[in-house]
N, C-alpha and C positions, 0 to 999 in steps of 0.2 A: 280461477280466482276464488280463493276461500272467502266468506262471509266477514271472516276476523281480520283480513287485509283490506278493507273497505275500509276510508275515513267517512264516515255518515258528519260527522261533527264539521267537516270544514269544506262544505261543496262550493264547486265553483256557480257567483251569478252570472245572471244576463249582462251584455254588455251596457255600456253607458244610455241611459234612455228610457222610456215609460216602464219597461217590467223591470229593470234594474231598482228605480224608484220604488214599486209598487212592493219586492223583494224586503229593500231594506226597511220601508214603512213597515211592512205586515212582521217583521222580524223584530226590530227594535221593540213594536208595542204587545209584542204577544199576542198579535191576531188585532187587535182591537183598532186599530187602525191598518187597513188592506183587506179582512175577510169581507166586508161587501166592498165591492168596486165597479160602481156607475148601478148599483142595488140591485145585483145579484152576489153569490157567493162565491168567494175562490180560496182556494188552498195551494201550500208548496207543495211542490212533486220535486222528489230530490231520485234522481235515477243513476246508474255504471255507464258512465261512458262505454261504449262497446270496443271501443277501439284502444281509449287511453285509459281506461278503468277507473279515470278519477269522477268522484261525484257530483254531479251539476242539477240544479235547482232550478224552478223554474214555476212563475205562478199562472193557473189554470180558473177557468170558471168551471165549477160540479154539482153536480146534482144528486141526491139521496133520497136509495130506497130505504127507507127505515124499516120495512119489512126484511129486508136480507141481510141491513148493514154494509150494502155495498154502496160505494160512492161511483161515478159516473162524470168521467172526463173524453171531451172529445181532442181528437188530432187533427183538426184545422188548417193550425201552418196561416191562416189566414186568405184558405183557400189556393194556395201555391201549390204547385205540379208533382210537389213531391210529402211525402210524411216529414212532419220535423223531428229533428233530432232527437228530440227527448222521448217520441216513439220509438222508434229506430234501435234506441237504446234499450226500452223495456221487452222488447220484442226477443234480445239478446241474453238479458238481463231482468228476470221479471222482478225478481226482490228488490224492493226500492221504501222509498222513507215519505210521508206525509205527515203536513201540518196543517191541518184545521182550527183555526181561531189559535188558542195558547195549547194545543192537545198534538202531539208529535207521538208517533207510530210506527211501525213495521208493517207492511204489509205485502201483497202480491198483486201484480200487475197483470191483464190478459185482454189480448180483443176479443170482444164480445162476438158468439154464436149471431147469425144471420137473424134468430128468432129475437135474440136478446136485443140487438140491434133495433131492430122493430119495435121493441117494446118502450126502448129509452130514449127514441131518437128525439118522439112527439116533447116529450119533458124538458128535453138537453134545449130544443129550437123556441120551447115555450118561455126559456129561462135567458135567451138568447137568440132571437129572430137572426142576427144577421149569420146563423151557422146555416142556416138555408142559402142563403149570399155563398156563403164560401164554398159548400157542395157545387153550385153551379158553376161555379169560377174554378174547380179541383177538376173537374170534369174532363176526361172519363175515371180519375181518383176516387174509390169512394173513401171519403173521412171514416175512418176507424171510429169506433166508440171501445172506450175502452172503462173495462170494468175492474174496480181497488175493493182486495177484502184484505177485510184482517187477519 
């Protein structure tokens, strides 16, 4: 799949139900309504299907190093047995699309080094306590962190 046959502009959302909701809030207002949600921050992840190459969207809670410019999304799933899809996809697929607040970008998707891991996990659980809930529930999974640069 070439870069140039990707629709970025017309991804598929969540189905009907809270991240559907949260999608088209954070979209209608240009971020201004959805980037904090329950006060922390989230952003869209817009990733290649791996399978059907179409684009699908998908909102995440992240964290920022401002020192790298990298952002910091974890794969949760909500603690379910397996990676959700939207990893699965960048794993395939790293080239993918984020929106922060009103600010849409290009960037590169990757799981973080075991060290990097380390480094983000305390920040990602401090921003988000119950991502320690979901590690123990994924188990023996470990939730991926995953790191977006520009």
């Amino acid at each position: 799949m070439h870069a140039l046959d990707i629709d970025w502009d017309h991804p598929t959302d969540p189905g009907p139900g809270p991240q559907l909701d949260h999608v088209r809030a954070y979209v209608t207002s240009a971020g201004a309504d959805g980037h904090l949600w329950h006060g922390v921050p989230t952003l869209l992840l817009t990733t290649v299907g791996r399978t059907t190459g179409r684009t699908v969207r998908t909102p995440l809670i992240y964290g920022e190093d401002r020192d790298t410019a990298r952002l910091i999304v974890l794969a949760s799933g909500y603690g379910a047995p397996h990676h959700p899809a939207w990893y699965e996809n960048l794993t395939v697929h790293p080239e993918i699309r984020v929106q922060v607040g009103a600010a849409a970008f290009g960037a590169t998707a990757r799981t973080a080094t075991p060290t990097e891991r380390d480094t983000y996990w305390d920040m990602m659980t401090g921003l988000w306590p119950p991502y320690e809930d979901d590690q123990v529930s994924a188990w023996p999974r470990e939730i991926p962190l995953v790191i977006l640069q520009r």
